[in-house]
N, C-alpha and C positions, 0 to 999 in steps of 0.2 A: 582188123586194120593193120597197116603195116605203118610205123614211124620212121622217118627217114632226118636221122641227125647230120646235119654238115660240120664238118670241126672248126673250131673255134679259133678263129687268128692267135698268131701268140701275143698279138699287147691288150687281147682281150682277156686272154686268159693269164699274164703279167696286174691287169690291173684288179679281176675279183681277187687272183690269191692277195697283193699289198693290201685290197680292204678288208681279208679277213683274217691276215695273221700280221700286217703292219700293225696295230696297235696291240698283239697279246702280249702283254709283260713277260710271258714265260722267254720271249725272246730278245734279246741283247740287242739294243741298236743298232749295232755294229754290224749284227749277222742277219739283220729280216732281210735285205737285196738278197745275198747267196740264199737263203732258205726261201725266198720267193722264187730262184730263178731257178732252182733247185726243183721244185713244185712244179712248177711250168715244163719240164727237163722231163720228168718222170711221166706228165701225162702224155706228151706229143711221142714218148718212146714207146708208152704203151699201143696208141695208135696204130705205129710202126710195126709192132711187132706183132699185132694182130693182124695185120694184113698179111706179114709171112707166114704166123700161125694157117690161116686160111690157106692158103698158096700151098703150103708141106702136107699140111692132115685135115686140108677141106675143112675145116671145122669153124664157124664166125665165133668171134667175141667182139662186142659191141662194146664202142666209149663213149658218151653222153657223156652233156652238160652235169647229168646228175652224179655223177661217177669222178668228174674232176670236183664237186660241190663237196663230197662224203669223202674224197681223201683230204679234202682242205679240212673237216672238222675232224676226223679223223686225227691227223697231224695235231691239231691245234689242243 
């Protein structure tokens, strides 16, 4: 079977990362917006540049929901 992921709006993906890394202590009140918006930043680039990857050397790489889930704990 084949899965077919649609990406993920950004204030969708704005509001899992604040409830996963808005309350980790390791981060400074001050800094969880820039490191959420930061998070968000990186996954939508990824996206992007998967599709040029595709485009230049034919080659897929896929971004799932699960893939923005494992760099948020990742990070954390």
């Amino acid at each position: 079977g084949i899965d077919w992921f649609m990406p993920w709006p950004s204030q969708a993906l704005l509001a899992v990362a604040k409830s996963f890394l808005g309350t980790n202590p390791m981060i400074p009140a001050e800094n969880t917006d820039g490191v959420v918006e930061h998070v968000v930043l990186v996954h939508e680039s990824v996206n992007e540049f998967s599709k040029q990857f595709l485009q230049k050397l034919r080659r897929s790489n896929y971004v799932t929901p699960k893939n923005y889930l494992d760099f948020i704990n990742t990070y954390s």
